[in-house]
N, C-alpha and C positions, 0 to 999 in steps of 0.2 A: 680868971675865966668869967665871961660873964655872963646873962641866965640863961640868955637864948643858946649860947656854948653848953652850960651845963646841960641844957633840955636835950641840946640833943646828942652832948654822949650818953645821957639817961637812957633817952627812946633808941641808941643806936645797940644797945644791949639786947634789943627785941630779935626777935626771931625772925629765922623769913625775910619777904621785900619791906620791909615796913623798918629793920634795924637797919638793913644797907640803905636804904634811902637817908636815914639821920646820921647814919655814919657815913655815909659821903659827906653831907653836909658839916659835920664833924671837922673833918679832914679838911673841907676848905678853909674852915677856921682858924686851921692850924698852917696854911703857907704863907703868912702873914708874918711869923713867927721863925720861917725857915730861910724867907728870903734873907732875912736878916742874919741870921747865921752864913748864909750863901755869900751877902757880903762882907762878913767878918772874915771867912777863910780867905776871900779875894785879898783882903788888906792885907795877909799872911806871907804872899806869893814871893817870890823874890825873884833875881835873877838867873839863880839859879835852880829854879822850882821846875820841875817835869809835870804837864794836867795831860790829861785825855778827854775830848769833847766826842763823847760818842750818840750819833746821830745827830750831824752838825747842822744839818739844813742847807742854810745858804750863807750863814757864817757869822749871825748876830753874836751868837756868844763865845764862836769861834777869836772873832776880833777884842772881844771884852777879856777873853784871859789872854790873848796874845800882851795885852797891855799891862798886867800883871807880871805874868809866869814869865821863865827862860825859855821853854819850849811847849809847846802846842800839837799834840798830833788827835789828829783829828776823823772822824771815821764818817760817810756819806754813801748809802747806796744807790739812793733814788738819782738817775743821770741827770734830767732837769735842774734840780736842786745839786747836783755834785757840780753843774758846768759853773753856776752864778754862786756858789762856795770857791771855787779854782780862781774867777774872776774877782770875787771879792776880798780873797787874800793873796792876793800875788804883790802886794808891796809889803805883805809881815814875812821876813827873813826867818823869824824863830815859828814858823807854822811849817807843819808836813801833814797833809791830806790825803786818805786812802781811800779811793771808792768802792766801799765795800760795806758788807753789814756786820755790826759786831754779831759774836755771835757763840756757843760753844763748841764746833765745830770747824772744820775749814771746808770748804767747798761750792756747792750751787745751792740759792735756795729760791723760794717764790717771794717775791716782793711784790705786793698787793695794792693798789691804788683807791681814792678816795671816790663814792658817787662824787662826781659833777666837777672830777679833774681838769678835764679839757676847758671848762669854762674859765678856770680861775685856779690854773696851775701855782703860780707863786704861793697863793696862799695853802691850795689844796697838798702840797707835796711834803707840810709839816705833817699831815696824816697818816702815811703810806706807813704799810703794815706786814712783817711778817704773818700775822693771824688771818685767813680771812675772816673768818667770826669774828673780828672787832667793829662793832656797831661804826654806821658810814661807809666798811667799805665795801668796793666793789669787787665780789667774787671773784668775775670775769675779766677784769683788769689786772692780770698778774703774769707776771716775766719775772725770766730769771738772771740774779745779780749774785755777784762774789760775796762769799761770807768765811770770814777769819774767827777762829778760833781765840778770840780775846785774852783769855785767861794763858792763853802758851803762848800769844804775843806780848804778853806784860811779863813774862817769866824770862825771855831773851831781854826784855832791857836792862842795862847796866844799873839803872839807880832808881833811887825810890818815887813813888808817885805821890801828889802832895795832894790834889786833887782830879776827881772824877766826875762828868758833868753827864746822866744817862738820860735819853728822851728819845728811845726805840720802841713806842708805840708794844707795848706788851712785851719784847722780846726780854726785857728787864729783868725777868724774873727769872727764866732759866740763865739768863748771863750772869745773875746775883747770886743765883744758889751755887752757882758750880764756882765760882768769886769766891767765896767766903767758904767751901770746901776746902780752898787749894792755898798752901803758905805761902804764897806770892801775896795774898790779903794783909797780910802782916808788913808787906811791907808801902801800905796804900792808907794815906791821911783821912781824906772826906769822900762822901761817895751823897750827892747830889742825884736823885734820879724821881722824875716822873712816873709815876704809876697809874695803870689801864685797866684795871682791875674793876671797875665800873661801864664799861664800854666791850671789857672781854669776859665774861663772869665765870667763864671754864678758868680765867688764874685769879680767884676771887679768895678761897680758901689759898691757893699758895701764898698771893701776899699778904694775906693776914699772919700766915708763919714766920713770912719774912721782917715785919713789923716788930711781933715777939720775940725773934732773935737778935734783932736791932737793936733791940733796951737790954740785952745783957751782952753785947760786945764792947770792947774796950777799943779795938782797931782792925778793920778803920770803923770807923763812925759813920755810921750807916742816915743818912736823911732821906724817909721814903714819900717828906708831903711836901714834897718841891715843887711849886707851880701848881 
C-alpha cells in the first residue's frame, strides 16, 4: 500500500462527507488490484464453465467471456443497448441474451435514463438506472422494462455458475443481499460487481454491509471494487 493509499483509508475512517470522499478514493485504489483478480478467474473459464453477464450493455464483456466460458447468458434492459448487444453477439453460438433487468423480483419496473441521453446514446445507456436518485439521472426519463427475478432464475439452472459479472447501476445491492441469502450462492464461484454507492447515497450504508460480509465469505467470493 502506498502513502497516499494509506492517507486515505486513514482519513476515510472520518465521519460524515469528508470519510466517504477518501473512501471513494480508497476504493479506486483498489480496482487496480481487482481487475487483476477479474482476469485471473477469466483464465479459470473452461469450456464447460456457465457466467452470467448481468447488465450487459452492448456486449463488451459479454464477447470477452463468450471467449473463455461454455456459455454466456446474459441480461439487458435498456432497448437501445439490448438492439446493438443482439447485434453484436449474433455470431457467439454459446451466448443467450435476455432483455430484461436482473433483479429480485419478476415483473415491471422503472428503467431510468441518463441527463443528455438523446445526445449521446451509445455512450449514455451504460448509465441507465433502476434508482432515480442516482446522481446523472434523469427523473423524467423513465419507462417501463421486464425485470426477472435473478436469484429463482439461477436456482432453475441445472449447474454451477463459475462466474458473475454485475454492473446494474445500484440495483446491485438488493440483487446481492437477496444472492447471498439464498443456497443457490453456494453454488456461484466469483461475483465481480460494480458499486453506486457514491452516485446513490440512500445504498451507501447497505454496501458497506455488503463489503463486511464479503471478507468473511468463503463462496462465492464476493469482489465489490470492480472498475
Amino acid at each position: 500500500m502506498s502513502i497516499k493509499q494509506f492517507g486515505n483509508w486513514v482519513f476515510s475512517q472520518l465521519p460524515g462527507d469528508l470519510g466517504r470522499k477518501h473512501k471513494k478514493r480508497y476504493y479506486r485504489h483498489l480496482t487496480e488490484g481487482v481487475g487483476h483478480q477479474f482476469e485471473a478467474v477469466l483464465d479459470q473459464l473452461k469450456d464447460t464453465s456457465l457466467v452470467l453477464d448481468l447488465g450487459a450493455n452492448v456486449g463488451e464483456y459479454t464477447s470477452i467471456l463468450a471467449e473463455r466460458a461454455g456459455q454466456v447468458i446474459a441480461f439487458e434492459p435498456d432497448p437501445y443497448a439490448f438492439g446493438l448487444l443482439k447485434q453484436n453477439t449474433k455470431h457467439l453460438t454459446n451466448v443467450r441474451i435476455i432483455q430484461a433487468a436482473a433483479s429480485t423480483e419478476d415483473g415491471s419496473v422503472t428503467l431510468y435514463r441518463r441527463h443528455g441521453y438523446e445526445q449521446d446514446p451509445m455512450a449514455h445507456s451504460q448509465g441507465s438506472s433502476l434508482f432515480s436518485a442516482k446522481a446523472n439521472i434523469d427523473e423524467h426519463n423513465g419507462f417501463q422494462v421486464e425485470a426477472i427475478d435473478i436469484v429463482a432464475f439461477m436456482e432453475q439452472l441445472d449447474r454451477d455458475i463459475q462466474l458473475i459479472k454485475i454492473d446494474i447501476e445500484g440495483a446491485e445491492v438488493p440483487v446481492l443481499e437477496r444472492l447471498l441469502d439464498a443456497p443457490v450462492a453456494n453454488r456461484v464461484g466469483d461475483v465481480f460487481a460494480e458499486t453506486h454507492e457514491f452516485k446513490i447515497p440512500a445504498l451507501y450504508r447497505r454496501t458497506e454491509k455488503l463489503r463486511q460480509r464479503a471478507r468473511k465469505l468463503e463462496k462465492p467470493r464476493l469482489h465489490l471494487n470492480w472498475r
